[in-house]
SEMAR-465013 format. One record per residue (C-alpha): x, y, z; residue in three letters; residue number from 0. Coordinates in nm, 3 decimals, padded with zeros to 5 digits, always signed. Example, Ala and Ser with C-alpha at 12.3 -4.5 7.8 and 13.67 -1.06 7.14 Angstrom:
residues 2
- east; north; up; lumdo; pakol
- +01.230; -00.450; +00.780; ALA; 0
- +01.367; -00.106; +00.714; SER; 1
end
This chain:
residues 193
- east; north; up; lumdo; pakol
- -01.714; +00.480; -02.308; UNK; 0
- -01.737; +00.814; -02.480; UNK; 1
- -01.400; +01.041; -02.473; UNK; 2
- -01.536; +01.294; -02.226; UNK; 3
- -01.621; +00.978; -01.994; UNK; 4
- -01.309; +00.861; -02.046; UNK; 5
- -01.112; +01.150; -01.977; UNK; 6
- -01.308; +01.221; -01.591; UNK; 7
- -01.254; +00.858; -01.520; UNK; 8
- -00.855; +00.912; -01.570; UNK; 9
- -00.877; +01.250; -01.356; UNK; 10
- -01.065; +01.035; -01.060; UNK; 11
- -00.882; +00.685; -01.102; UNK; 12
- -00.482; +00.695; -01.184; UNK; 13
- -00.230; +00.438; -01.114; UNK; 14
- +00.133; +00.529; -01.171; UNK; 15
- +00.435; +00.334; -01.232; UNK; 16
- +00.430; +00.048; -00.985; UNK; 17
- +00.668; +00.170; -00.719; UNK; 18
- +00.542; +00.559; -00.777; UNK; 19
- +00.207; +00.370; -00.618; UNK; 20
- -00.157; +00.399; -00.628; UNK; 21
- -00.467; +00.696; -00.603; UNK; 22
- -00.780; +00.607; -00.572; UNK; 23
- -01.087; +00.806; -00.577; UNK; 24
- -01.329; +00.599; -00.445; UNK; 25
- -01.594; +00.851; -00.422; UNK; 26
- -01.623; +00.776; -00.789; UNK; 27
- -01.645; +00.393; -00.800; UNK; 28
- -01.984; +00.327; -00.872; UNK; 29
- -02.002; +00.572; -01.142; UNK; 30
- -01.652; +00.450; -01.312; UNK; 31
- -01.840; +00.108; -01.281; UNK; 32
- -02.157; +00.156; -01.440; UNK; 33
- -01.987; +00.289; -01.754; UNK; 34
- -01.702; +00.017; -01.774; UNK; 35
- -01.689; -00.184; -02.076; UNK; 36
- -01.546; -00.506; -02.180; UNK; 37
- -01.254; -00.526; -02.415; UNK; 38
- -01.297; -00.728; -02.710; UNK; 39
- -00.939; -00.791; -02.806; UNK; 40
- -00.723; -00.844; -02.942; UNK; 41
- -00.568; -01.078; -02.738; UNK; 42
- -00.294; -01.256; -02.871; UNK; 43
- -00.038; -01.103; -02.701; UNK; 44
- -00.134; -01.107; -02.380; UNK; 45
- +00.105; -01.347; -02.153; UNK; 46
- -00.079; -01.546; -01.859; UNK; 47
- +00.171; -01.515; -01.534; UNK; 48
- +00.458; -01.731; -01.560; UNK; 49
- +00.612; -01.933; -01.217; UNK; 50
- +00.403; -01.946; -00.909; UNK; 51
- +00.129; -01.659; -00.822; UNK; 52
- +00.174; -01.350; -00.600; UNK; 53
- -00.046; -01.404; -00.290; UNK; 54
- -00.126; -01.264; +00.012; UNK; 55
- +00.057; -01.478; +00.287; UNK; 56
- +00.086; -01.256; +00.619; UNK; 57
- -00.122; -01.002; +00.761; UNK; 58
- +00.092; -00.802; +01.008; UNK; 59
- -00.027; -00.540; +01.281; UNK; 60
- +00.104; -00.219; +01.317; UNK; 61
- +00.345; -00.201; +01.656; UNK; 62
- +00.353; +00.157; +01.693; UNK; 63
- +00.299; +00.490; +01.609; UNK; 64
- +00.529; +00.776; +01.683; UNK; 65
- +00.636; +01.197; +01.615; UNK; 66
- +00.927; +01.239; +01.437; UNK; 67
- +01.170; +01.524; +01.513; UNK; 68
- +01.021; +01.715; +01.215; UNK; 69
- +00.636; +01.652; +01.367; UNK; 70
- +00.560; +01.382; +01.105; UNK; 71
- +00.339; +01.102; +01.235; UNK; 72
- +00.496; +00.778; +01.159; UNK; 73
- +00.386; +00.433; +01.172; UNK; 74
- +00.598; +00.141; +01.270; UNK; 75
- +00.572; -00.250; +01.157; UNK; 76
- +00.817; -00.347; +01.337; UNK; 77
- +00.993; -00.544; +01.044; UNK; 78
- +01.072; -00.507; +00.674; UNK; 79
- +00.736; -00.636; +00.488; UNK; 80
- +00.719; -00.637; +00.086; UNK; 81
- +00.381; -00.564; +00.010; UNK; 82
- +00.131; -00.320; +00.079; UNK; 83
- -00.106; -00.149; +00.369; UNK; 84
- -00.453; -00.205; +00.418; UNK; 85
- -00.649; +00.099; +00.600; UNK; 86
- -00.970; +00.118; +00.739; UNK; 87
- -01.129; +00.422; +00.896; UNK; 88
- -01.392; +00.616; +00.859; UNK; 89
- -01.480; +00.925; +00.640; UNK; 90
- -01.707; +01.142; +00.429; UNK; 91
- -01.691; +01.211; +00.036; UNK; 92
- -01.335; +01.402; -00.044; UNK; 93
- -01.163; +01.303; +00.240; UNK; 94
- -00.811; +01.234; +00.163; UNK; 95
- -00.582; +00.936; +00.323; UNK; 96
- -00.236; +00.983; +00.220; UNK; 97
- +00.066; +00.775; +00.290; UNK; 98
- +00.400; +00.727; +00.193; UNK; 99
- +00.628; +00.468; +00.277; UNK; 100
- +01.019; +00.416; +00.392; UNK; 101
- +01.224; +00.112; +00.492; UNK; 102
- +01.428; +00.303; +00.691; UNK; 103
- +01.437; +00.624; +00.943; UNK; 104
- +01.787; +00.885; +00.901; UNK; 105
- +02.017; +00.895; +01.187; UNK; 106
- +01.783; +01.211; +01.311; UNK; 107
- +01.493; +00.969; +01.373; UNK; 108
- +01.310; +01.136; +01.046; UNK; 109
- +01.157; +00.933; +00.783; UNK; 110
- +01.401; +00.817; +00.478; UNK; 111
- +01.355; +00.792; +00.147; UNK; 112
- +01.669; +00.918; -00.045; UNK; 113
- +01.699; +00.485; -00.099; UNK; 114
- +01.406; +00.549; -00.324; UNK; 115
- +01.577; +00.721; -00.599; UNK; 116
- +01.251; +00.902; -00.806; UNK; 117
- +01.014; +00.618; -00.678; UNK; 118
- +00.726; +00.837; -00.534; UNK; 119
- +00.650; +00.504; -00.303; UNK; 120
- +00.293; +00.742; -00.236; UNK; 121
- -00.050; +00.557; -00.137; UNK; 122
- -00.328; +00.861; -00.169; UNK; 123
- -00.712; +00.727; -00.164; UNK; 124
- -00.989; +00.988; -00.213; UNK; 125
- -01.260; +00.840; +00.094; UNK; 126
- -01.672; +00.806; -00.026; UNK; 127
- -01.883; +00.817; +00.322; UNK; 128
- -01.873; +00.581; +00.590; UNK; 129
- -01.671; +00.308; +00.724; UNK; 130
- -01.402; +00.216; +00.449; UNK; 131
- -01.149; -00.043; +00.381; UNK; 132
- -00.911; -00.034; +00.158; UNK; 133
- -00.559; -00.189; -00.046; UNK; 134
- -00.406; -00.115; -00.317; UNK; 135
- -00.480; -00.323; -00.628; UNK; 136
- -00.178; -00.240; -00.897; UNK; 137
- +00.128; -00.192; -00.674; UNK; 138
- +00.330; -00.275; -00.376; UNK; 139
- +00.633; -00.125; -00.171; UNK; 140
- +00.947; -00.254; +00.044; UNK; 141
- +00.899; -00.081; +00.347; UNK; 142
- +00.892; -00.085; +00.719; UNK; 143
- +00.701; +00.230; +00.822; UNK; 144
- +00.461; +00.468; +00.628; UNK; 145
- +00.420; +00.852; +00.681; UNK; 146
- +00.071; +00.962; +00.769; UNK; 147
- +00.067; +01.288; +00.519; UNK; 148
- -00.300; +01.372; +00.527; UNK; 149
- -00.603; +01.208; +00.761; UNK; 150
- -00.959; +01.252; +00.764; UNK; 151
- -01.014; +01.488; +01.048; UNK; 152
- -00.623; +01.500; +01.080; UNK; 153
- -00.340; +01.309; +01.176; UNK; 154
- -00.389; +01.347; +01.502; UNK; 155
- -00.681; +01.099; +01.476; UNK; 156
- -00.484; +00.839; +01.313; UNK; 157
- -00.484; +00.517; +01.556; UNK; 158
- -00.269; +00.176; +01.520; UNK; 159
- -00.566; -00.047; +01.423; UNK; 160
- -00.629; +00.174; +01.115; UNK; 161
- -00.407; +00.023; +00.887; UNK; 162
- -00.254; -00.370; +00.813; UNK; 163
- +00.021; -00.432; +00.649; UNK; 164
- +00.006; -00.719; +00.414; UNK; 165
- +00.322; -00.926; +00.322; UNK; 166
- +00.307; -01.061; -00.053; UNK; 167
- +00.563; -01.300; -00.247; UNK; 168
- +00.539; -01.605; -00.411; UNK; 169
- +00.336; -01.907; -00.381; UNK; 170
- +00.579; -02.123; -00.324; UNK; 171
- +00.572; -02.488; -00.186; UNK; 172
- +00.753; -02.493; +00.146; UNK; 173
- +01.049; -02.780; +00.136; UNK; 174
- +01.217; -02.700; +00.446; UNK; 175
- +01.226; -02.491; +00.750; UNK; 176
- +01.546; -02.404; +00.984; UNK; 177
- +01.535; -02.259; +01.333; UNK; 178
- +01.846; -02.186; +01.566; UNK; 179
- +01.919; -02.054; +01.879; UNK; 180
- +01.942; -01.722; +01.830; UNK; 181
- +01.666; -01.534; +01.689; UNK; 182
- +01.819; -01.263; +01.529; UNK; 183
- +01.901; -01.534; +01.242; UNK; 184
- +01.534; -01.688; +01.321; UNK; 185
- +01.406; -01.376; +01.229; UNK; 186
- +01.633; -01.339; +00.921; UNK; 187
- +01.532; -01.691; +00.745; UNK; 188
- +01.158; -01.582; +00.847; UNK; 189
- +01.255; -01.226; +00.667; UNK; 190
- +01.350; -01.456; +00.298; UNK; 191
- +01.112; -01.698; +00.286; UNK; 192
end
């Protein structure tokens, strides 16, 4: 890859620090891919992943969508999920989807992220045309609810079936499973496994 090449690709495709989050252009992808090259090395230093792998183990639906007291457009999960969201919609070349995300909502009913500290906890992905679907590939958030910042044709359009949330943790071997009366706690062993 030449310098100048180089350089565009890092304008069109960044990934921050893994809590900051992801962009994604992906009106560039098949250019970025047609001048990829392999790395030769070296790889000495490279460490495979130690312990069991991070997969995907729950898809979860999105329960509702709501205004907050400031106008932002806000959608709900229903319950803490460490992972990352999955959108699909549709859209032409330079659209922009642009989330953020929160585990929490202030005591106004506005969306919270103070708990972050300087995390930017920020999804962006630049659409190409047509139907899309997409997740992020390099990061992943605790969170509860995301902020619809910017929508093709605006958030107004945004509807519940647009984006998945996707729960992610260890591959563990189950050894044991509890359940109780009250579901409150049910919900609370489901919450740490």
């Amino acid at each position: 890859i030449s310098d100048e090449t180089w350089k565009y690709a890092e304008s069109k495709v960044r990934f921050s620090e893994i809590y900051d989050g992801e962009i994604y252009d992906a009106s560039y992808e098949s250019t970025f891919d047609r001048n990829a090259v392999c790395f030769q090395g070296p790889s000495d230093t490279l460490i495979p992943q130690q312990g069991e792998e991070i997969r995907e183990q729950e898809h979860i639906a999105a329960a509702r969508i709501f205004t907050t007291p400031k106008g932002e457009t806000v959608i709900d999960f229903g319950q803490e999920v460490t992972g990352y969201v999955e959108s699909t919609l549709e859209g032409k070349t330079g659209d922009v989807l642009d989330l953020s995300f929160a585990e929490v909502m202030d005591k106004e009913g506005n969306f919270y992220t103070e708990n972050y500290r300087s995390a930017k906890a920020q999804y962006r992905y630049i659409c190409c045309d047509g139907k899309q679907t997409y997740k992020p590939k390099l990061t992943f958030w605790g969170f509860r609810y995301i902020r619809v910042n910017e929508f093709p044709g605006g958030t107004d359009k945004v509807t519940l079936d647009t984006f998945t949330a996707i729960a992610v943790h260890s591959d563990m071997k189950r050894t044991g499973y509890f359940s109780c009366s009250n579901t409150k706690l049910n919900k609370l062993f489901s919450n740490i496994i």
